[in-house]
Every structure is written in C-alpha cells, then in structure tokens.
N, C-alpha and C positions, 0 to 999 in steps of 0.2 A: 569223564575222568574216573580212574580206579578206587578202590577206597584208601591206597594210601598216597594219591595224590603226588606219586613221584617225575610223573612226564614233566622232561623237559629241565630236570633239576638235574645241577650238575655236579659229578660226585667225582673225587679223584678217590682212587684203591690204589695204596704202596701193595709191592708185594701179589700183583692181583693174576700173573702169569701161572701158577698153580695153588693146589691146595683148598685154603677158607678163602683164600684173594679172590682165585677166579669163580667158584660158587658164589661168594658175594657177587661181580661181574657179571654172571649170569642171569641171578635173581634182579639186579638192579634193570640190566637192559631190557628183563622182560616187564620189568614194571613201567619201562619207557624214559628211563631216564637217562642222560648225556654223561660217559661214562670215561674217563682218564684212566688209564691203566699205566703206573708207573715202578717200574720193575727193573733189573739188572740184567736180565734175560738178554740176547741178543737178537734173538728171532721173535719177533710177536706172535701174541700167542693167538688162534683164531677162534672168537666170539662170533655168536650169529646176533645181531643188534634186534631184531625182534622190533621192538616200536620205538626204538633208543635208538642212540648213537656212538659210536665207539673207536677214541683215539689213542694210542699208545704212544707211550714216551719214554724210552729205553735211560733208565734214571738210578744213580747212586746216593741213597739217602744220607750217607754216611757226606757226603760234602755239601756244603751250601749253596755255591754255584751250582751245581748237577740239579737242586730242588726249586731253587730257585726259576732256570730255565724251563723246565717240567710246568709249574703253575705258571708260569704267564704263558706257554702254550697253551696251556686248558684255556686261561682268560680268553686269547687270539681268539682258538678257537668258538667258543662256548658261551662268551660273553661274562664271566665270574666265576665264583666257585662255594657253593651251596654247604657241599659234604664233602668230609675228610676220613676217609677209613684209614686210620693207621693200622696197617695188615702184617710189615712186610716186619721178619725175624725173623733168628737163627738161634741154635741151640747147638752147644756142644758139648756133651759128657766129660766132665771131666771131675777126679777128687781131690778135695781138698789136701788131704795126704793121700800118696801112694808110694809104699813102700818100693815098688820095681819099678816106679818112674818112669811107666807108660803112658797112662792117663791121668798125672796129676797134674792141676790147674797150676796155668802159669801165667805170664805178664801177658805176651801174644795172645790169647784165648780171652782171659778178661778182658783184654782193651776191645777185639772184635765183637765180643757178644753186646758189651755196653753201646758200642760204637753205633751199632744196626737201633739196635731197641729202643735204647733210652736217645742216645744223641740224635740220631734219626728222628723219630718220636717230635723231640723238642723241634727240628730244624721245618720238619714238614708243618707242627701244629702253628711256629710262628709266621712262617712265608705264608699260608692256605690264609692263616687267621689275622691275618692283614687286610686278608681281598671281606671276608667275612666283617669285622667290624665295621670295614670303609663300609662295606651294603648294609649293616644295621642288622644283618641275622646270618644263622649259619648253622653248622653240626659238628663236631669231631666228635669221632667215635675211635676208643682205643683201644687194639686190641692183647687184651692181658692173656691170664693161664690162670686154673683153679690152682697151680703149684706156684702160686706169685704167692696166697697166703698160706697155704698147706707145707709148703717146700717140698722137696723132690728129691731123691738119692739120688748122688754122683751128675745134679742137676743145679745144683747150687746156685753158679753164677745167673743161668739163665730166671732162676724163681725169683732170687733178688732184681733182675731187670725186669721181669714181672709187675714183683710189687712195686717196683719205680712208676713204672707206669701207672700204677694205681693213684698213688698220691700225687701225682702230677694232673691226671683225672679229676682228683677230688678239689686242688690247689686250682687247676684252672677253670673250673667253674666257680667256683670263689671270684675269681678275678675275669671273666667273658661274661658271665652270666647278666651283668647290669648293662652289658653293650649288646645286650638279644642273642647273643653266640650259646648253646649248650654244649656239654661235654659228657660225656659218657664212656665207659667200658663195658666191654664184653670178654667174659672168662670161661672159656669152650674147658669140658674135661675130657676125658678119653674118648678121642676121636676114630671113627674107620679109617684105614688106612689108606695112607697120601703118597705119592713119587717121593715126598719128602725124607720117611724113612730110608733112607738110603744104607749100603752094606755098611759104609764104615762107619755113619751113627749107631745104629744096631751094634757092630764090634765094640762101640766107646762103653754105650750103653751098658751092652750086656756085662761086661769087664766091668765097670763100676761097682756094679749091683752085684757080683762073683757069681753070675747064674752063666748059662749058655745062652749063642744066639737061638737055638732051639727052642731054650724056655723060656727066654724074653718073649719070643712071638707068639708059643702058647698062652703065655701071660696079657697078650693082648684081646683073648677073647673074654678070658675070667673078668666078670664084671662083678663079683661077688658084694668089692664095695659099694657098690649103684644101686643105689634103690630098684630105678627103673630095669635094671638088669640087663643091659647090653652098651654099647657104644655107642655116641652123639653121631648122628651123619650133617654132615659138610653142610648139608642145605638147612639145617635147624638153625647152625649159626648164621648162614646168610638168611634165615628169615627174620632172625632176631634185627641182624643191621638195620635189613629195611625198612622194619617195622619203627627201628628207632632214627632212622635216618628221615622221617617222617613227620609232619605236622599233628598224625595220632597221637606221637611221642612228646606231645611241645611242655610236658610240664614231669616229663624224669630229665632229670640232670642232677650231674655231679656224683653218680654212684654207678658202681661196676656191678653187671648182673652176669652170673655164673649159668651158664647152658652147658648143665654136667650132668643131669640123671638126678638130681637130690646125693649126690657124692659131698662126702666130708668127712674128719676127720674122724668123726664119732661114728 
C-alpha cells in the first residue's frame, strides 16, 4: 500500500472532465483509487486508470434527480462512497453597475452561478453524505477560491459563492464531524492556464476590469503579488486533495486551506 493509502477508496469528482477536476482524476487513479467522474460534458473524457478504476457519469449538479442517479451508480458500481470532491463551478464576469449594460450582473447570471456552486455544492454534499454517514466515515472536500474571501473585480457573484462555500465547509463539519465524516476546503489562487478561459470569459473579464483582452492575459503571468512568484499548477491542487482525501489527513477538518503562493491581500 502507498503512503497515502488511497487504493481502492472510492472517490466521486463533480466537474472532473477538465481543469483541477481532471488533474485531481488523474492524481487520484494513480494513487489507485476507484474514481466517479461526474460532469455535464457529453463525451467522457479519457483517463488512463493506472491502478484505479474509472466510471463516468454524464451528471447535472444543479438537479437532484441528475445527482442523485450519479451516486447510486458509483454505490452499484463501487460498493459506497468514501470521497466527495466538490469541483465542479462556473464563473461569469459580470458588474455590479454598468453603465452600457453589457456586462452588468443580472437575475439570469446570479441564479446560474449560485445554482452550480453553492446549490450543487449542497445537493452533491447531502446525497454522497448519506452513503458516508450510513458507513460511519467519509471526506468532502470543497472546492472554494482565494477571491471567496479576498473578492475579485467584476467577479463578485462568483467570490460570494466562494465564500458560501466556505461556511458551509466550516457549518458542516460542525454537524458530520461527530458521525466520522470530515469536511474540508481547498482555495487554489492564480492558476496556469485551463480550456476553461475561454474568449468570451476573457471578453467579460477583460471589460469589467476596463483593460484589454491583451492585458488581462499579460496580467496573468505578473505574479508580483505571490510570494512564491509564479502561478499554482493544476497538480499542486490535486496533490493538496489527495493528501487530504486521505487517512494522513484524519484530523484537519472543518477549515479551507489556500494553495496560492502565500498571495493575500497585504
């Protein structure tokens, strides 16, 4: 067995078809562990399972039903459900006021960002964390943003479903922790870049912030405020999961740890 003892532990990742999803994914199958990948994606995405195993389950977290069917596949499959990577989010630029009422945040954009993040969030942590108390142990790991408590220009709603997540993090380990379930976050900050950036976040983006898509992207190598002085890669945060997805981990719970460089406001 490896030293973080994941073979064979069954982990479901929302959101695991790109990005931190599928690096978590990949980190986890190579540690050997039984791996749910549940995503919106229509094509599955291909993982090489390495000493693991690996089932997708094409899944809308925003409904109950859609999350629901997802975890009793894994159960079928898999036999239970160990770990909960809540991964899967979306972000949209938008401001609070805009005077040319291109990019100012409206009803449609709040209900969708909430919808993913936070109601998702909820719907995945209670279905999983049914199978997890009924077995007396378990993980949910949440994933936040250092701009959940920093906040974020023309990012607004998304920082606020951030921090949502955060205190739901802290709230439900308060409440799992005496039934053997832990809860944790993880708050990645400026990451290398993902298929996620896409042109027309960048346009919303860039607009918000009154710069160019030009100097938003130059903007992404300046790491000036990072200690460390570059960007977080993708596999830091999936090393962070697995480490915490992990029986090494058995006594952090209930707080969100930031894998940002030493970035902060100061």
């Amino acid at each position: 067995m490896s030293w973080l003892g994941l073979e064979k532990k069954v982990v479901i990742v929302t959101g695991g078809a790109s990005g931190i999803g599928a690096a978590c994914v990949k980190e986890l199958l190579a540690c050997g562990a039984y791996v749910t990948v549940a995503d919106v994606s229509e094509n599955a995405p291909a993982f090489e399972e390495g000493n693991g195993k690996y089932l997708y389950v094409r899944t809308d977290i925003t409904r109950r039903d859609s999350v629901e069917a997802m975890v009793q596949k894994t159960v079928e499959t898999f036999g239970g459900v160990d770990v909960l990577v809540n991964n899967a989010g979306i972000n949209i630029p938008r401001l609070l006021v805009d005077e040319g009422h291109q990019y100012e945040l409206d009803e449609a954009v709040w209900d969708k960002v909430m919808n993913v993040n936070v109601k998702g969030t909820f719907f995945c942590s209670q279905i999983a964390g049914r199978e997890m108390v009924k077995a007396g142990h378990g993980v949910i790991i949440n994933m936040s943003s250092e701009c959940g408590l920093e906040g974020s220009e023309g990012q607004s709603v998304y920082a606020a479903s951030k921090n949502a997540v955060n205190s739901l993090t802290r709230s439900w380990a308060k409440e799992l922790g005496k039934k053997g379930v832990r809860v944790v976050g993880v708050a990645p900050g400026i990451m290398e870049a993902t298929a996620l950036r896409t042109l027309s976040y960048e346009t919303a983006l860039a607009y918000t912030r009154g710069i160019t898509i030009e100097q938003l992207r130059a903007g992404y190598n300046k790491t000036g405020t990072t200690p460390l002085g570059r960007a977080g890669k993708l596999s830091e945060v999936a090393d962070l999961v697995a480490f915490l997805a992990s029986d090494r981990a058995s006594y952090i719970h209930g707080v969100t740890i930031n894998v940002a460089g030493g970035k902060t406001r100061g």
